[in-house]
N, C-alpha and C positions, 0 to 999 in steps of 0.2 A: 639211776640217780634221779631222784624225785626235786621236781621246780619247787622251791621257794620262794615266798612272796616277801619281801619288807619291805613294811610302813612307817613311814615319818614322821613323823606330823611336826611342821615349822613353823612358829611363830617369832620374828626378831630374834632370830640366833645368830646371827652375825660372826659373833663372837667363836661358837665350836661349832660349826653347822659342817663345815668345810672337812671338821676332824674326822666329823661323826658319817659323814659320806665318805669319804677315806677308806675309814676302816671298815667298811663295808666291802667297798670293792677289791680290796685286799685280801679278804676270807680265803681263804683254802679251797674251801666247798662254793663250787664259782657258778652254779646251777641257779639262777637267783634273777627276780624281775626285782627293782629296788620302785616303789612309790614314794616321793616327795611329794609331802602334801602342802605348799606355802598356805595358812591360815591367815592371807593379808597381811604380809609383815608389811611394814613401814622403813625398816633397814634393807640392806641388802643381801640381806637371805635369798631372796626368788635369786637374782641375779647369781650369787654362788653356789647355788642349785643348780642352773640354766649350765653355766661354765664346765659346772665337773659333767654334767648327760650329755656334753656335746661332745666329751669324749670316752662314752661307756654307752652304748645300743639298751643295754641294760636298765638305765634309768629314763625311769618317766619323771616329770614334773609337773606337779598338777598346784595351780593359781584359781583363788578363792577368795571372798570377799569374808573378812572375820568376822568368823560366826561362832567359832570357838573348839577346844581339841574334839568333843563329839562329834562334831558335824566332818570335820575333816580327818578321822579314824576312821566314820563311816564311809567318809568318799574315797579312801585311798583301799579300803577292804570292799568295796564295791568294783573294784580294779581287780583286783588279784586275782589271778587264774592258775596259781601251784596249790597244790594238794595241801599243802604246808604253808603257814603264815605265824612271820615274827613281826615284834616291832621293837625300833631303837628309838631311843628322846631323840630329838635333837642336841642336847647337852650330853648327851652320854657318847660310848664310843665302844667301842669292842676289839676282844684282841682276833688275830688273823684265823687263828683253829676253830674261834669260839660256836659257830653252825657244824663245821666238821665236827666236830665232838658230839652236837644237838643232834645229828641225823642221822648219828649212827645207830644203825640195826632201829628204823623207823616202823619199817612192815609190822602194821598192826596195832602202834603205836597211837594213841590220840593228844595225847601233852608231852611235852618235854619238859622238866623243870629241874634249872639250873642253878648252882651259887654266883657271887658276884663279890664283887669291893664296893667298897666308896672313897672317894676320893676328895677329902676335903682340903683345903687347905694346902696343896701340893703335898699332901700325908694320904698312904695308900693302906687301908684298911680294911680288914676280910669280915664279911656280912656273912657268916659261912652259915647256911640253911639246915647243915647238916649236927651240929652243932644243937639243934629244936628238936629233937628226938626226935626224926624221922630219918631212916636211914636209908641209904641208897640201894635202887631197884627198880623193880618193875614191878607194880600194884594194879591189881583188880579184883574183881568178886567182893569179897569181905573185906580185903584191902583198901577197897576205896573209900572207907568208911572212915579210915585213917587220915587217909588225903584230905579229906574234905572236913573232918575236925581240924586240922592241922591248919585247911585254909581259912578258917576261919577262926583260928586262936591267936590272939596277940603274943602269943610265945610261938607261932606255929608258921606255915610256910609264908613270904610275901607274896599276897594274892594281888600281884599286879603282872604286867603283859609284857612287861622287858627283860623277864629274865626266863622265857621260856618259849618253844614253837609250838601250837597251836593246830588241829586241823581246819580249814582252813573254811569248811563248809559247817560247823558248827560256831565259830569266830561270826560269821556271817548270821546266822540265825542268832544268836546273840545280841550283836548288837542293833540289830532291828528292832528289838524289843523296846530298849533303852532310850528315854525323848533326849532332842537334842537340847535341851535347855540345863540339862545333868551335866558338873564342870567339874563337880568334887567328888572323887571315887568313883569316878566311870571307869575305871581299870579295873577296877576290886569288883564291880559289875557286871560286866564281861567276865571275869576270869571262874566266876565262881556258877555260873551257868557253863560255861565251858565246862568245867569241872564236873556239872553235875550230869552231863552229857555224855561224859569220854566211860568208855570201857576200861580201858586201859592206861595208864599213867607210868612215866617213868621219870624217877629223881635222878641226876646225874652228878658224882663230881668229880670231874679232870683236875683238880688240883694247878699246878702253872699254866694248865693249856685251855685254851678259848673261854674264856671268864668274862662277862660281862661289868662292864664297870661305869660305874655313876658316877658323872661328877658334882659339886655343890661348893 
């Protein structure tokens, strides 16, 4: 069972920060170092950060003077020591399968990439990935060429970081490249070096079980 890393990153979530740790520690797949990165909240996010790691060894919490989500992606993936790295919003939340699903049959793997919902509105809607003509597998060689059109097609995969596991030592070369003053699509940044890194890629979809989900 290979250690995964996830990343937080927290600014004034108050509101779902508590959920969004939750269902972390809830996973199935319970192999897992969790980063909270507080980005200087002014509410009390550090504080129900602080509360739920003092009862899970598992979570670190990491306090930071806001400087914005770059700088505090980078501090929290400058922590990680699993082979494997995900990240959740703070606003978002995950269902309990949803890594169990992500790791399976990993050996040799370099992305994971997943569907998800959104949730607006207390209305629960499927973002289904699968749906954008790319179908579910495992991609390489020629294949990749699919992937990476795909991630960068406005009809094609979301090229962002929360809906998928990552290796964990290409995440890292990554976003070192990337200055910290970048606020807008620094996921789609990351993700798509990552991408063009990985050998091998695998699209997944569990249908009810460990679904990633947004809220807004």
């Amino acid at each position: 069972m290979q250690l995964l890393s996830v990343v937080v990153p927290v600014y004034n979530s108050e509101e779902t920060i508590e959920r969004c740790i939750k269902s972390i520690i809830r996973q199935t797949y319970d192999k897992l170092e969790i980063m909270i990165v507080d980005d200087g909240s002014t509410d009390q996010s550090y504080e129900i950060s602080k509360r739920l790691a003092d009862n899970d060894t598992r979570i670190k919490v990491l306090k930071r003077e806001h400087l914005g989500v770059m700088p505090a992606r980078k501090a929290g993936v400058s922590q990680a020591s699993g082979e494997y790295i995900a990240f959740v919003d703070s606003d978002d939340w995950i269902e309990d399968t949803y890594f169990e699903h992500m790791m399976e049959d990993i050996e040799g793997i370099d992305v994971v990439i997943t569907e998800h919902y959104v949730v607006e509105q207390n209305e629960r809607q499927k973002d289904d990935i699968f749906q954008r003509h790319i179908e579910e597998g495992v991609y390489s060689g020629n294949g990749m060429k699919e992937v990476l059109q795909k991630a960068v097609s406005p009809n094609g995969i979301d090229c962002c970081l929360w809906n998928r596991v990552c290796r964990t030592s290409f995440v890292k070369s990554s976003v070192n490249r990337i200055p910290d003053a970048v606020y807008l699509m620094e996921d789609y940044a990351i993700s798509v070096q990552v991408l063009l890194m990985a050998d091998k890629v695998r699209i997944c979809n569990k249908g009810g079980g460990g679904l990633s989900l947004s809220y807004k």
